[in-house]
C-alpha positions as CSV (number, residue, x, y, z in Angstrom):
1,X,0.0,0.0,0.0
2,X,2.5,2.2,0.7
3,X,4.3,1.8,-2.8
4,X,0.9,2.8,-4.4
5,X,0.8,5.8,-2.0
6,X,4.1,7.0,-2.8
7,X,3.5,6.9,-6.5
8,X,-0.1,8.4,-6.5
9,X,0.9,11.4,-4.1
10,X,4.7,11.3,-3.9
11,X,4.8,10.5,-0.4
12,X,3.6,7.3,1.5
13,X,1.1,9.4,3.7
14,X,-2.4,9.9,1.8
15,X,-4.0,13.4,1.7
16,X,-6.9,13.7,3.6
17,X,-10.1,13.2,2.6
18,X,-11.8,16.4,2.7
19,X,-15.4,14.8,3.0
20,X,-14.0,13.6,6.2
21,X,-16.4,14.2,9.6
22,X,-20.2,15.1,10.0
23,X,-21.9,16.9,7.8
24,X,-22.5,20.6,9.0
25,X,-26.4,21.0,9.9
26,X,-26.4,25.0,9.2
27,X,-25.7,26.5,6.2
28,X,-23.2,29.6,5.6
29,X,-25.5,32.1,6.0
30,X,-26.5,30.4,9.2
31,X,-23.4,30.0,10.3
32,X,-22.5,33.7,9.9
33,X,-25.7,34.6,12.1
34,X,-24.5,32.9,14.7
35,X,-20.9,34.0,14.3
36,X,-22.5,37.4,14.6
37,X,-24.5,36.4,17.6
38,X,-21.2,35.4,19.5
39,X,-19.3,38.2,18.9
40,X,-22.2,40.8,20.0
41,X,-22.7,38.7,23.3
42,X,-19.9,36.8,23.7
43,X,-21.5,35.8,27.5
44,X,-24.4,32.9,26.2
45,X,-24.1,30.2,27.8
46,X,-24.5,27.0,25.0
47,X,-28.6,26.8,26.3
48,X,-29.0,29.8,25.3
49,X,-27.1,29.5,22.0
50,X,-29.3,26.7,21.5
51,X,-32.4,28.4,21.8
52,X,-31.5,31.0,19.4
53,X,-30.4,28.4,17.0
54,X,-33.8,26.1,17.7
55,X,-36.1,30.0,17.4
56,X,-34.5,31.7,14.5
57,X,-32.6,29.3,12.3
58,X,-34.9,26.6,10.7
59,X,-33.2,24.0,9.9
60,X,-33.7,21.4,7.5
């Protein structure tokens, strides 16, 4: 395997995968919202943060 790697990538370490972990539930714009949210009121607790996520951004 390692041969294969070091001929297909020039090294015997794969890249990795980029697909690699969960799936993110919010889109960008979502994402941004929120990013907003914590910088403005850097103080929630993650209940709260929930809330506001489980209120404003519908997710689908």
């Amino acid at each position: 395997r390692w041969k294969a790697n070091q001929l297909n990538h020039e090294s015997v370490i794969p890249p990795v995968n980029p697909l690699q972990g969960r799936p993110q539930i919010l889109n960008p714009d979502q994402t941004h919202d929120l990013l907003t949210l914590l910088a403005e009121a850097p103080e929630m607790y993650l209940d709260e943060i929930m809330d506001w996520v489980a209120l404003y951004q519908p997710v689908s």
